[in-house]
Short mmCIF file of the C-alpha atoms (twelve columns), coordinates in Angstrom:
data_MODEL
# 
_entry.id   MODEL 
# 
loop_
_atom_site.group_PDB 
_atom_site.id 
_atom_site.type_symbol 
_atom_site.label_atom_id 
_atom_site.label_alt_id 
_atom_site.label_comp_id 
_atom_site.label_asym_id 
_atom_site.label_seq_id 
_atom_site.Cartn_x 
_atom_site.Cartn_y 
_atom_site.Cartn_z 
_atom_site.pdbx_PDB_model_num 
ATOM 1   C CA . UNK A 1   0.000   0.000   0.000  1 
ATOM 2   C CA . UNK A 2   1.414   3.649   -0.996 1 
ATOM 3   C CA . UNK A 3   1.567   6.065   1.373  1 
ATOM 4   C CA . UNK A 4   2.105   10.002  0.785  1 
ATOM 5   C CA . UNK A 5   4.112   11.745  3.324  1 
ATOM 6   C CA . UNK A 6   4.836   15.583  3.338  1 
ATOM 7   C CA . UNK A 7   8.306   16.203  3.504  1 
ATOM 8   C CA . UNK A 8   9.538   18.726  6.266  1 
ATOM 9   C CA . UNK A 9   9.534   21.993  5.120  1 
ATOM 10  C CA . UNK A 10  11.554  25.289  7.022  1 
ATOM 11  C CA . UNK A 11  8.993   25.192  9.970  1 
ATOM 12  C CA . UNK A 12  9.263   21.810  11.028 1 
ATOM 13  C CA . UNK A 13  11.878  20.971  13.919 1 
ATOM 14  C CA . UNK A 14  14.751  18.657  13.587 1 
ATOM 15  C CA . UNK A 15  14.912  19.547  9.818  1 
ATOM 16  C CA . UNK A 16  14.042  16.778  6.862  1 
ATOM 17  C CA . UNK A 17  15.612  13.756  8.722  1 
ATOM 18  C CA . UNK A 18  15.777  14.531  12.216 1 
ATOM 19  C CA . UNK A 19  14.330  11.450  14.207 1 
ATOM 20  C CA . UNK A 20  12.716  14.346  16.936 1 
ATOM 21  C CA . UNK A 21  10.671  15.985  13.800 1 
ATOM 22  C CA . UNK A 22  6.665   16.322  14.847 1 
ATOM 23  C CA . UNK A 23  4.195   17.520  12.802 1 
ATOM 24  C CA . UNK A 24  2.626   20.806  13.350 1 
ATOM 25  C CA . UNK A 25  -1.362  21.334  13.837 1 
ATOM 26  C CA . UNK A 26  -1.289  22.230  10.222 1 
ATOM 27  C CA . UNK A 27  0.282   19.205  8.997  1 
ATOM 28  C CA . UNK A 28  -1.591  16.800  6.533  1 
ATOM 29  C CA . UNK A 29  0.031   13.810  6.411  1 
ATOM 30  C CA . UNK A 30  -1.902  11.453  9.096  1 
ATOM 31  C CA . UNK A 31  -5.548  13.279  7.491  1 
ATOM 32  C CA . UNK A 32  -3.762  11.465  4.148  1 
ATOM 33  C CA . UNK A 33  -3.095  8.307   5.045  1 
ATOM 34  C CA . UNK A 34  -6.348  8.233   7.001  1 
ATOM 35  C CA . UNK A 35  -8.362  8.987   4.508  1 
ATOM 36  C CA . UNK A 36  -6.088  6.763   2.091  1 
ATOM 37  C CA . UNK A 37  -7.451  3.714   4.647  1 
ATOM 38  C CA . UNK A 38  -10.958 4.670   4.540  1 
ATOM 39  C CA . UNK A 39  -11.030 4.924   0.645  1 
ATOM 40  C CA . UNK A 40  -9.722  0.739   0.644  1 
ATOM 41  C CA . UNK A 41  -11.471 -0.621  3.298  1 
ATOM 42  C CA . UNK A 42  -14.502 -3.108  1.839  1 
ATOM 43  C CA . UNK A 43  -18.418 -1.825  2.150  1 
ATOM 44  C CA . UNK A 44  -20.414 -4.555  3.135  1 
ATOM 45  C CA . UNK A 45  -23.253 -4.575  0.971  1 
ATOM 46  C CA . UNK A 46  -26.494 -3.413  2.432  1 
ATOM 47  C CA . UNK A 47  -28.608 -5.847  0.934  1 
ATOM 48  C CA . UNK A 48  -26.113 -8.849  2.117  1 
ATOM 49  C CA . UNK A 49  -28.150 -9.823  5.668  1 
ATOM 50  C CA . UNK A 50  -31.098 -10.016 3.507  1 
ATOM 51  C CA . UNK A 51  -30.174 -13.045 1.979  1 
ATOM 52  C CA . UNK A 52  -29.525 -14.631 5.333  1 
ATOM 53  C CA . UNK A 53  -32.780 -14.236 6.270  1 
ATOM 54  C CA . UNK A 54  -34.622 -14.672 2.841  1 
ATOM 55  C CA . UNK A 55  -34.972 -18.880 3.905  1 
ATOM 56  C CA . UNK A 56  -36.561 -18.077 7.569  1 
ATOM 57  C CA . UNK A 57  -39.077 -16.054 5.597  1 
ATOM 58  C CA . UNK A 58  -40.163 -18.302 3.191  1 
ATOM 59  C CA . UNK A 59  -40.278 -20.913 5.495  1 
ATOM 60  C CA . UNK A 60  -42.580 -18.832 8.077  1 
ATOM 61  C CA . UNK A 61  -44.638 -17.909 5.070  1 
ATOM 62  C CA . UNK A 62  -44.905 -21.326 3.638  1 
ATOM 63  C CA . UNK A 63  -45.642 -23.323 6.986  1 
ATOM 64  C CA . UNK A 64  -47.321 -20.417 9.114  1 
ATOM 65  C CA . UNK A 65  -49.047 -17.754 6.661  1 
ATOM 66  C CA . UNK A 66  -50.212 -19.594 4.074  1 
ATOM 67  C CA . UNK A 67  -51.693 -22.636 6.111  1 
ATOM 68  C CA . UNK A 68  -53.553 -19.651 8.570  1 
ATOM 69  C CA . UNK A 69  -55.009 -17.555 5.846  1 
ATOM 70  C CA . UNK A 70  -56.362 -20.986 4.152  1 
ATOM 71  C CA . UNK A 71  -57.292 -22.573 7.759  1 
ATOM 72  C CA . UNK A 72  -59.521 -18.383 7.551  1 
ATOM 73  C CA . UNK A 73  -60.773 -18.930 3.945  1 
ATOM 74  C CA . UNK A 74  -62.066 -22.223 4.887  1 
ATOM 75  C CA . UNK A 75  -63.577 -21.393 8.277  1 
ATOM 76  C CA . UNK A 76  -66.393 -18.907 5.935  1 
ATOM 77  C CA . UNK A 77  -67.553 -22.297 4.430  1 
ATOM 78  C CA . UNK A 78  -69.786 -25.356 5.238  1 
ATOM 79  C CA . UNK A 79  -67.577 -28.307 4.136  1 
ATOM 80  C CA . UNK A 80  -67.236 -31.908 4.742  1 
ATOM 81  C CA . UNK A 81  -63.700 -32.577 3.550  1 
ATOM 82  C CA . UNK A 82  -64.877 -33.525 0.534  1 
ATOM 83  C CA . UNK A 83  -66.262 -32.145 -2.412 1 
ATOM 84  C CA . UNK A 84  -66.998 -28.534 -3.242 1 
ATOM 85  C CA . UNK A 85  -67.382 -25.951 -0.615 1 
ATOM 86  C CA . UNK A 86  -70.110 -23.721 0.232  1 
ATOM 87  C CA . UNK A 87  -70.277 -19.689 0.875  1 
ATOM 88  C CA . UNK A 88  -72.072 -19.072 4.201  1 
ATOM 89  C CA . UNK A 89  -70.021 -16.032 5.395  1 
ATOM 90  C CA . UNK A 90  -70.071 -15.085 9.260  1 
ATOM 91  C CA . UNK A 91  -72.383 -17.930 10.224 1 
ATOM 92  C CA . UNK A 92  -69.906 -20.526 12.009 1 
ATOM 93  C CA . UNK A 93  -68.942 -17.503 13.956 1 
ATOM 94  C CA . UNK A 94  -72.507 -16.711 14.989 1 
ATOM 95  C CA . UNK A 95  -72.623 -20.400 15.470 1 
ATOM 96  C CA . UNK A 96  -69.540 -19.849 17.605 1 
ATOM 97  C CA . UNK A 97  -70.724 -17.270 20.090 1 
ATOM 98  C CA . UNK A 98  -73.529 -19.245 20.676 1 
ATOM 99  C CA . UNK A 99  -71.887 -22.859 21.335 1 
ATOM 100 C CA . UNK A 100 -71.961 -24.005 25.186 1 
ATOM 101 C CA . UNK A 101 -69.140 -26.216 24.811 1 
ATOM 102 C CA . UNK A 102 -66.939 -23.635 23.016 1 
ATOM 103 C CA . UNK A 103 -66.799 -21.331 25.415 1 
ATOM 104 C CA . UNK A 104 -66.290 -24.306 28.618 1 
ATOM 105 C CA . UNK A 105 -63.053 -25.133 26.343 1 
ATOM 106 C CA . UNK A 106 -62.272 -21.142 27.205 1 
ATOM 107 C CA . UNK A 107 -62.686 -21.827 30.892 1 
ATOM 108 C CA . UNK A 108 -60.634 -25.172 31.016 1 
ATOM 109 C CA . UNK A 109 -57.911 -22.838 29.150 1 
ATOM 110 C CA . UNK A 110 -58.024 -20.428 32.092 1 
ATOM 111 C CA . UNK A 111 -57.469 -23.861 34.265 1 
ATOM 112 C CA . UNK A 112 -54.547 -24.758 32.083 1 
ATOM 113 C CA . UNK A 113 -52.746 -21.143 32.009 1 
ATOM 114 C CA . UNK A 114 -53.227 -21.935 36.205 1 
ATOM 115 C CA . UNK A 115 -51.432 -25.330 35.719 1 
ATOM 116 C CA . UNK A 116 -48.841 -24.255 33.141 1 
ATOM 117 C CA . UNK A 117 -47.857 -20.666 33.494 1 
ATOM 118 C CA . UNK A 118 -49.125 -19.143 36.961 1 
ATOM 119 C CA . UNK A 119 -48.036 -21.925 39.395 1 
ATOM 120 C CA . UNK A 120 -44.695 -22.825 37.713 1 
ATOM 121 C CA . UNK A 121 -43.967 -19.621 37.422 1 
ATOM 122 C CA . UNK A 122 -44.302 -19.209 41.068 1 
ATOM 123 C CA . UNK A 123 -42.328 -22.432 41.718 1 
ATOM 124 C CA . UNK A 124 -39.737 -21.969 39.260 1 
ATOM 125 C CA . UNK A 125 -38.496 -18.954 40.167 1 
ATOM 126 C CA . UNK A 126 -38.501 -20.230 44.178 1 
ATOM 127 C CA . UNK A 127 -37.228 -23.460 43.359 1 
ATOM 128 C CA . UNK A 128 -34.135 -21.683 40.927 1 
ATOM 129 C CA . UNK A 129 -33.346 -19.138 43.696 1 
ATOM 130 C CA . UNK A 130 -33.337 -21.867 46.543 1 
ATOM 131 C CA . UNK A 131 -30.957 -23.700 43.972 1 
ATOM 132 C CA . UNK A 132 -28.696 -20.631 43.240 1 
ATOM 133 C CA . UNK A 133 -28.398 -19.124 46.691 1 
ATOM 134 C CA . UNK A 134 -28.481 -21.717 49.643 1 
ATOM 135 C CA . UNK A 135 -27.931 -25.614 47.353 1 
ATOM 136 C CA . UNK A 136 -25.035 -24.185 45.608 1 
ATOM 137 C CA . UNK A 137 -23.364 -22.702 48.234 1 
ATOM 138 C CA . UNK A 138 -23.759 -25.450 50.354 1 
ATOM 139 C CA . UNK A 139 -23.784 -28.535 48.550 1 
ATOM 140 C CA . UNK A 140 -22.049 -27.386 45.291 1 
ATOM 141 C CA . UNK A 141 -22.379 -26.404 41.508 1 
ATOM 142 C CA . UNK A 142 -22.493 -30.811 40.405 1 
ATOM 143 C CA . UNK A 143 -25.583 -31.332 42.734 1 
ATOM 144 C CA . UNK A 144 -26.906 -28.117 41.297 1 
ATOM 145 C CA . UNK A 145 -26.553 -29.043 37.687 1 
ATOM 146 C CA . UNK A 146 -27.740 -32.595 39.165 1 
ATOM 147 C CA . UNK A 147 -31.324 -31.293 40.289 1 
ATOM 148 C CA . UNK A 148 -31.893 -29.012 37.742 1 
ATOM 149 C CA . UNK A 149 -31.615 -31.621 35.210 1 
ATOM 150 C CA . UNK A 150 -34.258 -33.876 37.163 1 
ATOM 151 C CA . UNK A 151 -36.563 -30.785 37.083 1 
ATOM 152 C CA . UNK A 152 -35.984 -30.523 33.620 1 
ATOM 153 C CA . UNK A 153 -36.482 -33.634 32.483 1 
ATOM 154 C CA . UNK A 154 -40.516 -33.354 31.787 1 
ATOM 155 C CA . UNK A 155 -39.912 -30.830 29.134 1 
ATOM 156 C CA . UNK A 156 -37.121 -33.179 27.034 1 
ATOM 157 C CA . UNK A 157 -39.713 -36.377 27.692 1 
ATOM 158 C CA . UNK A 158 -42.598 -36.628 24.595 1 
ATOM 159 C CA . UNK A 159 -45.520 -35.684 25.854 1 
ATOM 160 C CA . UNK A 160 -47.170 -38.709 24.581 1 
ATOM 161 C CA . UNK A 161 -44.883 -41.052 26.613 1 
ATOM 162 C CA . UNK A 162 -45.361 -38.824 29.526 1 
ATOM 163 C CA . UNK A 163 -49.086 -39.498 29.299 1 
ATOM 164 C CA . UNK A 164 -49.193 -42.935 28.952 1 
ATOM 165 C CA . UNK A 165 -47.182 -43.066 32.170 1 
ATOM 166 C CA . UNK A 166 -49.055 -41.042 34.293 1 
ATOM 167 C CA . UNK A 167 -52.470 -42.506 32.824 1 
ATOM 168 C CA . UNK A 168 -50.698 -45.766 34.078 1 
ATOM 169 C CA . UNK A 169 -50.069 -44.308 36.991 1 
ATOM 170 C CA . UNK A 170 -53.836 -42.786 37.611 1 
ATOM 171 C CA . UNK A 171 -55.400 -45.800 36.612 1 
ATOM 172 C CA . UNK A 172 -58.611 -46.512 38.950 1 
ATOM 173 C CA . UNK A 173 -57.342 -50.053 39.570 1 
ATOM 174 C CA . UNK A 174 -53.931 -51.374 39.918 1 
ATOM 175 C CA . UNK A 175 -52.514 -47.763 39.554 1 
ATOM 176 C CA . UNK A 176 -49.500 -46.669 41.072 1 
ATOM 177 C CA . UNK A 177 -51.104 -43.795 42.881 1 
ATOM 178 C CA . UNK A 178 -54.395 -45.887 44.177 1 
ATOM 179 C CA . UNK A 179 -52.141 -48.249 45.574 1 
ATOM 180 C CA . UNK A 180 -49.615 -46.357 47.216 1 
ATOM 181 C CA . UNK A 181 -52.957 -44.777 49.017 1 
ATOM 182 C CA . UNK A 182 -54.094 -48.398 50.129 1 
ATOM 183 C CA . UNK A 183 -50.651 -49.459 51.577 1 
ATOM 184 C CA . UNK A 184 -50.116 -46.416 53.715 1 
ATOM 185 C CA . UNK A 185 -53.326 -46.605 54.784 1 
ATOM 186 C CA . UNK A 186 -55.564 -44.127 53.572 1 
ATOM 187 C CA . UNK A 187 -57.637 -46.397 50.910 1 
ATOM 188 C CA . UNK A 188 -60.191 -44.074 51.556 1 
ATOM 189 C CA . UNK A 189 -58.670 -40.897 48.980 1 
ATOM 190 C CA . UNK A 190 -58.724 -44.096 46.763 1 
ATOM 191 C CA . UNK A 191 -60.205 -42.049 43.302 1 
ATOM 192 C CA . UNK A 192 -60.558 -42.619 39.708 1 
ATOM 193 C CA . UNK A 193 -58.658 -39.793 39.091 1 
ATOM 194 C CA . UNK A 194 -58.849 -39.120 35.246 1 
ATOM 195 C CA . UNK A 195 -62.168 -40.678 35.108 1 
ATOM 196 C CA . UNK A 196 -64.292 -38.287 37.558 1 
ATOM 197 C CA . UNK A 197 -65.861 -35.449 36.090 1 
ATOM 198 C CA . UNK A 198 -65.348 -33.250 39.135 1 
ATOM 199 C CA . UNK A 199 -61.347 -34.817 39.250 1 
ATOM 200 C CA . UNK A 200 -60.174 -35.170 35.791 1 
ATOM 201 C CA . UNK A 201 -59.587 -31.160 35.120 1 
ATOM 202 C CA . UNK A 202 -57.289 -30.804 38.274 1 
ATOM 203 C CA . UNK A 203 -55.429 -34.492 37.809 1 
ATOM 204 C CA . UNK A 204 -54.781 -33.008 34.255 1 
ATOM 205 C CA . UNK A 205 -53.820 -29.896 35.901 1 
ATOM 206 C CA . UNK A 206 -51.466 -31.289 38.218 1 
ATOM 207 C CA . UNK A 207 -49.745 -33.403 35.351 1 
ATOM 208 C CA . UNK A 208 -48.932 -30.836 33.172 1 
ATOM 209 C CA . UNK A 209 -47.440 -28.467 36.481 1 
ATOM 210 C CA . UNK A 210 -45.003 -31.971 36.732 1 
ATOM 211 C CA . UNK A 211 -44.393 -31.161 32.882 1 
ATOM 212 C CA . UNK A 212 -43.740 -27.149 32.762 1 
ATOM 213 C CA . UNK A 213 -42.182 -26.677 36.068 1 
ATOM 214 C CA . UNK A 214 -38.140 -27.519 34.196 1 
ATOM 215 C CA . UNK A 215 -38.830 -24.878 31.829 1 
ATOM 216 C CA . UNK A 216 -39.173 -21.497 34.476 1 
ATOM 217 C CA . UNK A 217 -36.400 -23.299 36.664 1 
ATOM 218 C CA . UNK A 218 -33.670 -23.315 33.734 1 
ATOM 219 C CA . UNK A 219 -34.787 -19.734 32.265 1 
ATOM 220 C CA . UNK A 220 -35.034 -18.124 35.629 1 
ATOM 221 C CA . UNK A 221 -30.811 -20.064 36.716 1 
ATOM 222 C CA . UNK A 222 -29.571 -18.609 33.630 1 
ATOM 223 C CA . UNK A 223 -31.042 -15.280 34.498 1 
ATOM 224 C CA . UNK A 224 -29.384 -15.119 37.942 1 
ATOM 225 C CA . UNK A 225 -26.420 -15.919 36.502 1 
ATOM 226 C CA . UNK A 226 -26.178 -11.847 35.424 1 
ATOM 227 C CA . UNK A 227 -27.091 -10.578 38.967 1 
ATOM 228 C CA . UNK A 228 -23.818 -8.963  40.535 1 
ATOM 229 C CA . UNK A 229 -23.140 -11.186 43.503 1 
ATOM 230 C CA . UNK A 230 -22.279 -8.032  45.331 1 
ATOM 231 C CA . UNK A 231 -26.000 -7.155  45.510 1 
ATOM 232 C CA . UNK A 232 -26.391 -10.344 47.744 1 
ATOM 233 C CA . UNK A 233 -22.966 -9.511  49.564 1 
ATOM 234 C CA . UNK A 234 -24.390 -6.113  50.316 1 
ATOM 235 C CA . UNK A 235 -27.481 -7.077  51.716 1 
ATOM 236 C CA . UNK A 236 -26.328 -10.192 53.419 1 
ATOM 237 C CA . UNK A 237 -23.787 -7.661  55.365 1 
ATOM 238 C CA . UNK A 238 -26.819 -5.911  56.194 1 
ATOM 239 C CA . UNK A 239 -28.695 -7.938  57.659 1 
ATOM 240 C CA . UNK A 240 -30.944 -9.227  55.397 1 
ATOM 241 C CA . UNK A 241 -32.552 -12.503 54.898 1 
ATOM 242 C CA . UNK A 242 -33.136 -15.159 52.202 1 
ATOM 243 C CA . UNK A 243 -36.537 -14.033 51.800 1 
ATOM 244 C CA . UNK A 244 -35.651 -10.267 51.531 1 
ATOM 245 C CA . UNK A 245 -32.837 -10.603 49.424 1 
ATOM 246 C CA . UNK A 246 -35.118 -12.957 47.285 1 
ATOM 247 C CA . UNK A 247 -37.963 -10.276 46.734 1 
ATOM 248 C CA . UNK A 248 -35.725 -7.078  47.282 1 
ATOM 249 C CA . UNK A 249 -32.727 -8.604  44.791 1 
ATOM 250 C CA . UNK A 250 -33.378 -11.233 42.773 1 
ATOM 251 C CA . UNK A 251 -37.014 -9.944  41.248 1 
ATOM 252 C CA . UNK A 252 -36.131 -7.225  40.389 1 
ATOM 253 C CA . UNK A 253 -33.244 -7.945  38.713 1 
ATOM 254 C CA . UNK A 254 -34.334 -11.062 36.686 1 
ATOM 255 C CA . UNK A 255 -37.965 -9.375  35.724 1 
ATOM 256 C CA . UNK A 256 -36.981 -9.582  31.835 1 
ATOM 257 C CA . UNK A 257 -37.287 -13.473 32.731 1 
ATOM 258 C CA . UNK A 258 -40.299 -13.522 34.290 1 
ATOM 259 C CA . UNK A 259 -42.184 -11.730 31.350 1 
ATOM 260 C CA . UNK A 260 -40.782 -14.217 28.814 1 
ATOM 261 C CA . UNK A 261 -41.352 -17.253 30.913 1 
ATOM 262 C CA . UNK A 262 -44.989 -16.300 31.820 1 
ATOM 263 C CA . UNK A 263 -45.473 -14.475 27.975 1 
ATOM 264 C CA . UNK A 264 -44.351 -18.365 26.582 1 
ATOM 265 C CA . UNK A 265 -45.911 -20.609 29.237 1 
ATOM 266 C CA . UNK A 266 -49.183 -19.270 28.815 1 
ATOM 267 C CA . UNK A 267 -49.370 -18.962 25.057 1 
ATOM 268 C CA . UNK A 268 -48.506 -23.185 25.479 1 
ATOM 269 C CA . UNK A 269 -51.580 -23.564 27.481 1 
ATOM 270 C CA . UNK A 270 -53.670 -22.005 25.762 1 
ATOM 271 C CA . UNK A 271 -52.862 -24.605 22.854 1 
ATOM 272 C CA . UNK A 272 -52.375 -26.862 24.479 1 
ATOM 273 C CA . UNK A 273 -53.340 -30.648 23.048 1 
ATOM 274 C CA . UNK A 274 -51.093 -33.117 23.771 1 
ATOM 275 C CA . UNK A 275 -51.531 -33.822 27.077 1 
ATOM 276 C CA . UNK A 276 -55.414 -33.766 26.895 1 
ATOM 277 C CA . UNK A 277 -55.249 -36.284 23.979 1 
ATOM 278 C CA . UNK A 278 -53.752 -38.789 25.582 1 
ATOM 279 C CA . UNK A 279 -54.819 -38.746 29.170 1 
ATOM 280 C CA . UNK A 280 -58.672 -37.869 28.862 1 
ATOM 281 C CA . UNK A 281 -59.478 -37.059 24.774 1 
ATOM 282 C CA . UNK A 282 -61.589 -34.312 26.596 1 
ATOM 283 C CA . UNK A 283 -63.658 -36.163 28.842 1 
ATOM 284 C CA . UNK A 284 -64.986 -37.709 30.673 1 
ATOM 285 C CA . UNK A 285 -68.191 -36.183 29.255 1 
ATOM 286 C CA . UNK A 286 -66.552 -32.889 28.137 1 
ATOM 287 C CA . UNK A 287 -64.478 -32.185 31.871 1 
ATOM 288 C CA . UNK A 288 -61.288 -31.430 29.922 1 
ATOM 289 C CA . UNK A 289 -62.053 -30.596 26.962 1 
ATOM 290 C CA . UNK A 290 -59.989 -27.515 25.732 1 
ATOM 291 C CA . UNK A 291 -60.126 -25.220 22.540 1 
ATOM 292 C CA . UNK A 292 -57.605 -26.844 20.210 1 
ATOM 293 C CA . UNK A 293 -58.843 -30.467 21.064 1 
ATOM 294 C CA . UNK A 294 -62.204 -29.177 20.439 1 
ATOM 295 C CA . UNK A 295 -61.435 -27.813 17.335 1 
ATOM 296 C CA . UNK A 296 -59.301 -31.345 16.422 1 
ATOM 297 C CA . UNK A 297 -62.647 -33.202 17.019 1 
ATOM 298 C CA . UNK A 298 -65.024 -30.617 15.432 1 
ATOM 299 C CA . UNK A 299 -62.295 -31.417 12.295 1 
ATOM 300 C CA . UNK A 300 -61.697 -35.005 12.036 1 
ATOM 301 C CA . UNK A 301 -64.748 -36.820 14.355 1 
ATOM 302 C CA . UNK A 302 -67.833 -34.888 13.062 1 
ATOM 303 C CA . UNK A 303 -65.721 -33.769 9.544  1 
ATOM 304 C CA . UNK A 304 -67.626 -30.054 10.046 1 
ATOM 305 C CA . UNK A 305 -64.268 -28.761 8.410  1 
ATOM 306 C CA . UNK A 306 -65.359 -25.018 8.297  1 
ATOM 307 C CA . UNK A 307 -66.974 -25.092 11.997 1 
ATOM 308 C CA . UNK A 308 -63.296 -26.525 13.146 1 
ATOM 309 C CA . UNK A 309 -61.439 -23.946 11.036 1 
ATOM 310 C CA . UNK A 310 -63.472 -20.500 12.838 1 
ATOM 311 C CA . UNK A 311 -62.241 -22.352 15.763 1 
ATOM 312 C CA . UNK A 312 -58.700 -22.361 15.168 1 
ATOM 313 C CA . UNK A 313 -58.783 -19.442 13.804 1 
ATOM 314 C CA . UNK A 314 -60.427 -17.535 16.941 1 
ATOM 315 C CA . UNK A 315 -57.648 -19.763 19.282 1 
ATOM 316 C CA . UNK A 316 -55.051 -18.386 16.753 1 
ATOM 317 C CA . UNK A 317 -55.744 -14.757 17.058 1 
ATOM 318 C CA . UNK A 318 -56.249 -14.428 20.735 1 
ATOM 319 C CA . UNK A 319 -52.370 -16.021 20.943 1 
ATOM 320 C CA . UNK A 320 -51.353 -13.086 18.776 1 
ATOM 321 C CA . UNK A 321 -53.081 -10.449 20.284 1 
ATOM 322 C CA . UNK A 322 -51.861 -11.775 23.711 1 
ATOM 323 C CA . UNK A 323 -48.516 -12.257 22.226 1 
ATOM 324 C CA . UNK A 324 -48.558 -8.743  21.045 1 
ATOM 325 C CA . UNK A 325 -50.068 -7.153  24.425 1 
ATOM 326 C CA . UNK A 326 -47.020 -9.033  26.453 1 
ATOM 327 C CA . UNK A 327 -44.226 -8.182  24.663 1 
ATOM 328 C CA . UNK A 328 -45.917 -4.469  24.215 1 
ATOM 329 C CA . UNK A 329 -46.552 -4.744  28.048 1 
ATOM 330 C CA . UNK A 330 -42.488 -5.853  28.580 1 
ATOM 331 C CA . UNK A 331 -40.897 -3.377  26.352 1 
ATOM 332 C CA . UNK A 332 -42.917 -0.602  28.517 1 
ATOM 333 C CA . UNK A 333 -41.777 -2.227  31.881 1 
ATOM 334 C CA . UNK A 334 -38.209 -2.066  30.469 1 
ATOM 335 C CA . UNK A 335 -38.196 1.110   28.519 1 
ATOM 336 C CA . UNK A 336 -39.723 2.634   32.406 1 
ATOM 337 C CA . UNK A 337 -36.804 0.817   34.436 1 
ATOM 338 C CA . UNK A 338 -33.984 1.981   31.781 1 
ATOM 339 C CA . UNK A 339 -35.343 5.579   32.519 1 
ATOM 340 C CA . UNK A 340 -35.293 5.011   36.105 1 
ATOM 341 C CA . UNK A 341 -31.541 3.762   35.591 1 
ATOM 342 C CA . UNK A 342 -30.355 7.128   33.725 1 
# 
């Protein structure tokens, strides 16, 4: 690479060679060879992150855009599966306001965001700072890593396998639970848990708590991870309990967390199917049912293709618009704490 240097001239000191020469604040040579540098160093093209993304795109189109706005066309129709079919407009959604059972698949939802967003939540973030701040400190990181696996290990089992256990383990006679009930003595709580109208919803309940509870326990570790241990050192020096350096400390510092984990948990019970299919299908006589295994049913059982579709479609946009309202909601609570911080 050429470079052009001005050569001394009768106001520089040390003369042409002198090693003690300096430049003078009207000298040009360093604006030269900087702007020599800028002039061949490489642009980046603007469009070139474009083409990174141009496969995630089509793919989102292809497997979530296209199916929803068909899943919409079709839920305006009366249509078996088969054949041609028919124009009716707004009337499965007049249909839809009016349907009993649609809207007690709404109210087992609210059940479900109970099971699989408030309460492990709530336990998660307990369980992760009882983990963080007395088990690791007293026991060590391996038994840490040890538990949090074990809590973890309902979210990496299928959910159909998980199922089948438990409905092994619920089963009215010769089940696991019934009989652990009988040898301890108390034959009398003896129940047919998945198989009682007024049980079923909150053995369901309880199951899927056992299944989300790893999720809120990992997120919520690898957010305490970024709290300055100093905070704790501070307040511990202070005075200052578990319990007050757990709500004081550790909430507010890890609330980014605790809007994703509750944002994502809830948005999973609200479809979810899984779980429902396998233990109960929706009964017994309804008990279970939710809006996405109503809307399965509505498809494939009693083939009323458009009547399932405006159900799906009504489940779909209440995710988005709750999606929408919590990350609207968390970009708020962040924007008002970054103030607070400046």
């Amino acid at each position: 690479m050429t470079v052009t240097v001005e050569r001394g001239g009768p106001g520089d000191r040390g003369g042409r060679g002198g090693r003690g020469s300096r430049r003078g604040p009207g000298s040009r040579g360093g604006d030269v060879v900087e702007a020599h540098h800028r002039a061949k160093k490489p642009r980046r093209p603007r469009d070139s992150y474009a083409l990174f993304l141009l496969p995630g795109v089509l793919a989102f189109f292809a497997i979530i855009v296209v199916p929803f706005l068909m899943n919409t066309g079709v839920s305006f129709t009366e249509w078996q599966g088969v054949g041609t079919p028919k124009w009716t407009g707004l009337a499965n959604y007049r249909e839809l306001m009016d349907d009993s059972e649609f809207w007690a698949s709404f109210r087992h939802s609210l059940f479900m965001v109970v099971a699989m967003a408030a309460v492990p939540t709530v336990v998660g973030l307990v369980l992760a700072a009882a983990l963080f701040d007395f088990v690791g400190k007293h026991f060590g990181s391996r038994t840490v890593a040890v538990l949090r696996a074990c809590f973890y290990l309902p979210q990496v089992l299928p959910i159909a396998v998980a199922g089948i256990v438990w409905s092994w383990i619920l089963a009215p006679e010769n089940g696991s639970l019934n009989e652990v009930l009988k040898a301890i003595g108390l034959g009398s709580l003896q129940q047919d848990w998945l198989g009682d109208p007024d049980l079923a919803l909150y053995t369901v309940m309880g199951v899927m708590v056992w299944v989300q509870i790893g999720f809120p326990l990992v997120v919520f570790m690898a957010g305490l991870q970024r709290v300055d241990p100093q905070l704790y050192e501070a307040a511990e020096l202070d005075g200052a309990g578990w319990w007050r350096r757990f709500w004081h400390i550790t909430l507010p510092q890890i609330r980014p967390e605790i809007y994703v984990v509750l944002l994502w948990c809830t948005i999973a019970a609200l479809k979810v199917f899984g779980a429902v299919y396998v233990l109960t299908k929706g009964g017994p006589g309804g008990a279970t049912n939710v809006p996405s295994y109503f809307s399965f049913t509505t498809f494939f059982e009693k083939t009323q293709v458009g009547y399932g579709a405006a159900i799906s479609t009504v489940l779909t946009v209440i995710i988005l618009v709750l999606a929408l309202v919590g990350l609207k909601l968390q970009t708020r609570a962040e924007d008002a704490e970054e103030g607070l911080r400046v």
